[in-house]
Each structure stands twice: as structure tokens, then as C-alpha cells.
VMD Tcl script that draws the C-alpha trace (Angstrom):
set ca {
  {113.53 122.95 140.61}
  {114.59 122.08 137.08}
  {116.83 123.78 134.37}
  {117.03 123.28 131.01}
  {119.00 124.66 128.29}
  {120.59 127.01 130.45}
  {123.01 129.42 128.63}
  {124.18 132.55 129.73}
  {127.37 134.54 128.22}
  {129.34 138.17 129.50}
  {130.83 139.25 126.07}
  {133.28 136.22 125.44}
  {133.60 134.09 128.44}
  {130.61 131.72 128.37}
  {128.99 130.35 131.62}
  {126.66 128.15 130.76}
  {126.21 125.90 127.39}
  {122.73 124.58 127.31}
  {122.99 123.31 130.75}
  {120.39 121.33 132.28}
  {119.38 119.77 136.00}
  {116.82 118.79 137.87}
  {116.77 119.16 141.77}
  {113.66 117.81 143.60}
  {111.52 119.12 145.90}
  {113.47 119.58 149.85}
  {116.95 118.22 148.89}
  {120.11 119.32 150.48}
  {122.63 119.72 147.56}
  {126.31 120.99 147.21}
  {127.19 123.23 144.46}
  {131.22 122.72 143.91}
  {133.84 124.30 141.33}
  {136.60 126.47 140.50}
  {136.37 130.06 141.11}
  {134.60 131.61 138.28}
  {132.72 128.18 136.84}
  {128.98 130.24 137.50}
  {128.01 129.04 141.06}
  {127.00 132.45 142.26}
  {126.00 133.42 139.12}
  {123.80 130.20 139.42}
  {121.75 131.74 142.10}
  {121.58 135.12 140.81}
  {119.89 133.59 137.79}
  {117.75 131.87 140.35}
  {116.88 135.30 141.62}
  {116.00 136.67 138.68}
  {118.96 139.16 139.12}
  {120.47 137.77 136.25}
  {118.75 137.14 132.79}
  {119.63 133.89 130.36}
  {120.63 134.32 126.83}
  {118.33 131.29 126.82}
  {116.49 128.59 128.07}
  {114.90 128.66 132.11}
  {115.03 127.83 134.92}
  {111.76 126.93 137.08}
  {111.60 127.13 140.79}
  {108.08 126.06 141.17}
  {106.86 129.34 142.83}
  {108.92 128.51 146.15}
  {109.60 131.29 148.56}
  {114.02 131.57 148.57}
  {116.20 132.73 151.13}
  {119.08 133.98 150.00}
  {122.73 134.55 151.96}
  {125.20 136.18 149.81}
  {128.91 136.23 150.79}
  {128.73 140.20 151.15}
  {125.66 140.66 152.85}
  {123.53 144.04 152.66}
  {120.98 144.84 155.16}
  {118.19 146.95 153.67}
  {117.08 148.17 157.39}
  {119.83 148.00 159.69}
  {118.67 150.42 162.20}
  {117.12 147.91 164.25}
  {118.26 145.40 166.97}
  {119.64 141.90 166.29}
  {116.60 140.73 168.24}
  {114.18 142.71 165.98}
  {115.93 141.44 162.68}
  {116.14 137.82 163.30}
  {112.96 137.33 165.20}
  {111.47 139.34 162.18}
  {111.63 136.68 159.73}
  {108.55 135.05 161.15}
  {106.31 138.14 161.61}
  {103.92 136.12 164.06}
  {103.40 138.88 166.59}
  {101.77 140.65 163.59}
  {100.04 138.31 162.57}
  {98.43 137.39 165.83}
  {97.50 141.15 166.48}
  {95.71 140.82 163.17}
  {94.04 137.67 164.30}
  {92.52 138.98 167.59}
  {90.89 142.05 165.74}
  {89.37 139.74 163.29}
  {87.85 137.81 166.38}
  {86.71 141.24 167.47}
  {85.24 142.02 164.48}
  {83.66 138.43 163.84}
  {82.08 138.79 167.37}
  {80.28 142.32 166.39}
  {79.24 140.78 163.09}
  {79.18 136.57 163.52}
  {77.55 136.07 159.90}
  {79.91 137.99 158.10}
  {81.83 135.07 155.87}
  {84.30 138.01 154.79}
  {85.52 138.36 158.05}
  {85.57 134.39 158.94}
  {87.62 134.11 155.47}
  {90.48 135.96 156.46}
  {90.57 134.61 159.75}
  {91.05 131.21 157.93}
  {93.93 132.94 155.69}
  {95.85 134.49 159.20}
  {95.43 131.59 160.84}
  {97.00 129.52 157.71}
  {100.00 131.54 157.21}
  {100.46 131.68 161.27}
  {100.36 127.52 160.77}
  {103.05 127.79 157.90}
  {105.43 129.53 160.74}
  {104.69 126.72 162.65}
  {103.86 128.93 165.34}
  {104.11 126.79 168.36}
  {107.55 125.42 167.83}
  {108.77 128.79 167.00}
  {110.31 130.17 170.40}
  {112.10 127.33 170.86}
  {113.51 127.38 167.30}
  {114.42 130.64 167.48}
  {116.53 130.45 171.05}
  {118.15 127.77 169.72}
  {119.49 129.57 166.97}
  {120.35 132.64 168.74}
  {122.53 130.23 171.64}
  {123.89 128.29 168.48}
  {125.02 130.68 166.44}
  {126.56 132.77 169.38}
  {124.95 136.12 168.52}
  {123.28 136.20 172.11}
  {125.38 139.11 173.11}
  {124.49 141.39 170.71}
  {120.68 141.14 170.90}
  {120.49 145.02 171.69}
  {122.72 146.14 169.76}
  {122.15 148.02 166.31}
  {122.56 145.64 163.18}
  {124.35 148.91 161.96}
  {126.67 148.51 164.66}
  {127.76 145.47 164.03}
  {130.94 144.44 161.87}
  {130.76 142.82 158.44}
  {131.45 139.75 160.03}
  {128.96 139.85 162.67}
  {125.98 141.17 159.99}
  {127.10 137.92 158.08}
  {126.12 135.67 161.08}
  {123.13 137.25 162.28}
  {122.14 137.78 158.78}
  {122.48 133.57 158.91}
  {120.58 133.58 161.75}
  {117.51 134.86 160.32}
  {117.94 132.86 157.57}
  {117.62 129.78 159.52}
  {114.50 131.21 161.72}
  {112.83 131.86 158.29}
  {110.80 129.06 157.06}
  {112.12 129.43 152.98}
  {110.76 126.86 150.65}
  {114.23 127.15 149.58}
  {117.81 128.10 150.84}
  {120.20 129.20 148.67}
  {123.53 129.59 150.67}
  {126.81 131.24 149.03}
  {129.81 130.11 151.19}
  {127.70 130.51 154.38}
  {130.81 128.98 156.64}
  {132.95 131.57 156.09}
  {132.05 133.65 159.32}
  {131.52 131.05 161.63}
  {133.23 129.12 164.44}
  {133.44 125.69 164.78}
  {130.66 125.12 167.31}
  {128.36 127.20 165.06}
  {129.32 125.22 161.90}
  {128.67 122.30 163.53}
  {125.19 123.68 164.94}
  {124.23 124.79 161.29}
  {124.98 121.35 159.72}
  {122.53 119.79 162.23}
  {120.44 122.27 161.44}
  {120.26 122.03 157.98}
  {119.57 118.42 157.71}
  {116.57 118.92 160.28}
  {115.43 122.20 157.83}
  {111.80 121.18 156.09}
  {112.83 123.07 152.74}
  {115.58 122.41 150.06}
  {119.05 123.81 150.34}
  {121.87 124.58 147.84}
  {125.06 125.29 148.88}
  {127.90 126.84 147.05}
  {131.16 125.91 149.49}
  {134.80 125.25 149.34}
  {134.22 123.70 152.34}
  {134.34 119.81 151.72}
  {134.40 119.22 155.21}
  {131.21 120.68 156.15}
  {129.51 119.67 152.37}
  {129.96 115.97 152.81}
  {128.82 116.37 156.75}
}
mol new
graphics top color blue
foreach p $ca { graphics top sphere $p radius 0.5 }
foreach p [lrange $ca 0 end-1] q [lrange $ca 1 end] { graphics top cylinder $p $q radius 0.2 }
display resetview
């Protein structure tokens, strides 16, 4: 992901002055600076949520994850088992592939059919689906959220959407991570779990944290 000539301006307080960077491809970087230097505007301009007064910045086409510090939950009337375990949407995916078989059986010539068996069965390979079980137990024990499995993410308080909203994060297999303070509702043990965690993740990671600590971990 590079920037260049980043500038960006709210009426007279100026954010960025023909800023530039460059960030390669699956580094883990720390984003660091007084409160109101631009870091979460940083990732909102990432997001597209925020427009430059000029210059770009290019992301490569790379599928971001995004935890904010308040988080939202567009559908929260569904289990914490549901919502996390929905960021890979393999069960889906493998219903789709066994009625393509079925089809491809009833019509074997069909190169339609074979074609988008090829494209299931590629996107069912990005979510790595044989390792995913056992990545997504781990973060469920890890991140302490075991207990609430049943319950209704619009149950749960502000604090406990932040951590399970984490938790998906983590199961999700982003190109990119873009984490805003993402310490702030955890324990120790789950810190701990999450900077293991994060070194071991395949895709890059920017974090915006006061946290030294857990940056230079």
C-alpha cells in the first residue's frame, strides 16, 4: 500500500501536507501519535469514508478488515457463534459446491457448470478451509468469549461487542487489518493471545495504539 501526496484539511486545521509512505505487501506496522495527528482519520481515508483534498492512496485491491474503537454491528440479532463463525461463510459455500456436483453429474459436459465449481472451490481454498475449525476454537478459547456463544450480539455490552467484534476479525482472512486501539477491551491473557496471533496472521496489519507495550511485542 503506498501514499503519495496525501493532503487532507477540515476548514483550518490541516491533517495531512503532501504526505507520502509506502507499506509493503503483509507487514505488521504501528501507527503512533498525539491525539488528533490523523491516525483514525488515516484509515477512514483508507476506507474511502473520507475523501483527500489531494493526492491517493492505493491499497492494491486488498480485501480490509476494519475494527473501529466504537464498534457498530449492522446485524446484531444473531448469536456470537453465528457472527464470528460468519466471517468465513464456508458452510455456504460447500452447500453450493455439492449442488454443482449434482448438477455436473446430470450434465458431465457442461464446462459452465465445471467453471464455477473451479471458482467455489477457489474461494473455499482462500478460507483455507481445512485449518479453519481449529482456527476458529482457538480464537473463541483465546479471546474468552466462549460463554456467550448463544447469546444475542444485541445482548451483549459495548465492551463485549468490541471483543467478539475482534474475534471475527481475526477468523476473517483480510488481505489487510486495519486495527484502531484494538487493546482497549481486552484482558491480559487475550492481549497476549492476539499478539501471537497477529504475527502468525498471513495478511498486513496496521495498528493505531497507545499501547507501546503491546506495539513493540
Amino acid at each position: 500500500m503506498r501514499g503519495e501526496n496525501i493532503t487532507l484539511s477540515f476548514g483550518t486545521n490541516v491533517i495531512y501536507d503532501g504526505a507520502e509512505f509506502n507499506i509493503p505487501s503483509r507487514a505488521k506496522c504501528g501507527i503512533v501519535g498525539v491525539n488528533g495527528a490523523g491516525k483514525t482519520t488515516l484509515f477512514k481515508v483508507i476506507l474511502g469514508q473520507i475523501k483527500l483534498d489531494a493526492g491517493f492512496i492505493d491499497v492494491g485491491g486488498e480485501n480490509i478488515g476494519y475494527l473501529p474503537q466504537q464498534v457498530e454491528i449492522e446485524n446484531p440479532d444473531v448469536t456470537v457463534w453465528d457472527f464470528v463463525a460468519g466471517a468465513r461463510p464456508i458452510a455456504a459455500l460447500e452447500s453450493e459446491l455439492n449442488d454443482l456436483y449434482v448438477a455436473l453429474a446430470q450434465n458431465p459436459d457442461d464446462e459452465n457448470i465445471q467453471n464455477k465449481i473451479d471458482a467455489v472451490q477457489k474461494r473455499l481454498d482462500y478460507y483455507d478451509i481445512y485449518n479453519a475449525e481449529a482456527a476458529l476454537l482457538e480464537i473463541i478459547e483465546n479471546m474468552h468469549i466462549g460463554d456467550w456463544l448463544d447469546m444475542r450480539v444485541a445482548n451483549l455490552s459495548g465492551g463485549q461487542k468490541s471483543r467478539v467484534a475482534f474475534a471475527r476479525l481475526l477468523y476473517s482472512v483480510a488481505d489487510l487489518l486495519l486495527l484502531d486501539e484494538p487493546t482497549n477491551h481486552l484482558d491480559a491473557a487475550s492481549r497476549d493471545f492476539v499478539c501471537d496471533y497477529l504475527r502468525r496472521y498471513r495478511g498486513g496489519v496496521l495498528i493505531i495504539s497507545h499501547d507501546t507495550e503491546f506495539l513493540n511485542k
